[in-house]
Structure formats: C-alpha cells, structure tokens
C-alpha positions as CSV (number, residue, x, y, z in Angstrom):
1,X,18.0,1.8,-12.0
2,X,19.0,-1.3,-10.2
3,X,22.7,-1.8,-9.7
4,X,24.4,-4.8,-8.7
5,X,27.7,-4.7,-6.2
6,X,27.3,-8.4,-5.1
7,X,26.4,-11.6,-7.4
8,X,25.4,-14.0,-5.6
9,X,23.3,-16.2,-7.1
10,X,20.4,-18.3,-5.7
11,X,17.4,-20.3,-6.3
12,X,15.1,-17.7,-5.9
13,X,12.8,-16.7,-8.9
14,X,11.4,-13.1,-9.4
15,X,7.7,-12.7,-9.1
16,X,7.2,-10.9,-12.0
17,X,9.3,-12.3,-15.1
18,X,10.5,-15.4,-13.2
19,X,13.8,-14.3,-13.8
20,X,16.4,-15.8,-11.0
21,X,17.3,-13.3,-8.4
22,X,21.0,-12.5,-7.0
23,X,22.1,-10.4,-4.0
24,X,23.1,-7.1,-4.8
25,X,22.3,-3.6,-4.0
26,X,19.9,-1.2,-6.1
27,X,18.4,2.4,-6.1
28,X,15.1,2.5,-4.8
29,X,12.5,5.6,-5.5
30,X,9.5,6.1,-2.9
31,X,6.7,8.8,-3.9
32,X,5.1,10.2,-0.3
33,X,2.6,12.5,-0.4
34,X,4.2,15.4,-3.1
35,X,7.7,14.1,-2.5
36,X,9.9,12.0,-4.0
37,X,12.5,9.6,-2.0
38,X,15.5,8.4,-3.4
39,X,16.9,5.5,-1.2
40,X,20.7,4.6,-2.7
41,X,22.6,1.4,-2.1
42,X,19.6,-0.8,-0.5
43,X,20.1,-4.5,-0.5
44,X,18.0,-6.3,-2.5
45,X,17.2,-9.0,-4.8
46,X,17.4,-8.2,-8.9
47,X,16.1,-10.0,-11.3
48,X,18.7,-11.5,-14.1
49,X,16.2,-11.0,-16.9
50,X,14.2,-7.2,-15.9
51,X,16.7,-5.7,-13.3
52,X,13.6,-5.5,-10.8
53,X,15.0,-5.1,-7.6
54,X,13.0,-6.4,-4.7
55,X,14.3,-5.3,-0.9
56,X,15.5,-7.5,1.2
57,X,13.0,-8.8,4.2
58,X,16.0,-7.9,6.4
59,X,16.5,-4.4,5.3
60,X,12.0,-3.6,5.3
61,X,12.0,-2.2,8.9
62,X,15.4,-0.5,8.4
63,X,13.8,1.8,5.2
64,X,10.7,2.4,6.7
65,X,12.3,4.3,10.1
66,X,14.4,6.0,7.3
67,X,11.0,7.3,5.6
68,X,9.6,8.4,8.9
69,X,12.8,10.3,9.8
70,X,12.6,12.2,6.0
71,X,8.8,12.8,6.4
72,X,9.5,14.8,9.2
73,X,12.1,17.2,7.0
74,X,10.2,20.5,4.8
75,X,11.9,18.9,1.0
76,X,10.1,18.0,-2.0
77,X,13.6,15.3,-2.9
78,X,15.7,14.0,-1.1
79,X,18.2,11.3,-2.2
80,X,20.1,9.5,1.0
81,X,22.5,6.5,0.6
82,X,21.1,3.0,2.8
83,X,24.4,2.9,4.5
84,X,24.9,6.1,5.6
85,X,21.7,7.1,7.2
C-alpha cells in the first residue's frame, strides 16, 4: 500500500516492528462514518521492514482540512491525490 518516491534514510525507528523509517510518500485509507477516503501521494515515514507508513507531523493539519472539505461532499469513495487538493 505504501509507496516510496524518496529514500532518505534516517535514524528514526518505527513504533511497531522497529524497522528504520525513510521519507517517502504512501497511500493512505481513512474510514469516516460509511465512507471510505483514499488520500494518494502523502508524505510520510515507511517502515524498511513492514511498509507501515506513518504521516508526516508536517503534513497532519494539511490531511485533516482535506477530510473536512470531503465530509462535506454526498460520496461513499473518494480517492484524491495529497498534492493536488
């Protein structure tokens, strides 16, 4: 699920495996109410050993005002790419 355009690596160790984390970019999926969210390209941190992605603190605020703008359409999926939202 998780795809990586970037690969930088750092110190940084995931929370779940322990895996070391690089910079890349990665699919995300958001379940709201009946509807499913689909959030393409989003920066993030992936794991080298599971693929978990985790978002970027810098990107959080940036995803959540995309969420509020999609709760306000009528569709049960909607898949938008990061960028050009």
């Amino acid at each position: 699920m998780a795809g990586s355009t970037e690969e930088k690596t750092h110190d940084a160790r995931g929370p779940l495996c322990g895996g070391g984390l690089h910079e890349g970019t990665a699919s995300l999926p958001f379940f709201l109410d009946q509807r499913i969210v689909v959030i393409k390209d989003v920066p993030a941190e992936i794991c080298g050993d599971c693929g978990e992605p985790y978002m970027m603190s810098g990107v959080t605020g940036r995803v959540e005002t995309l969420l509020d703008k999609l709760d306000e359409l009528d569709s049960e999926i909607s898949v938008i790419h990061y960028k050009a939202a």
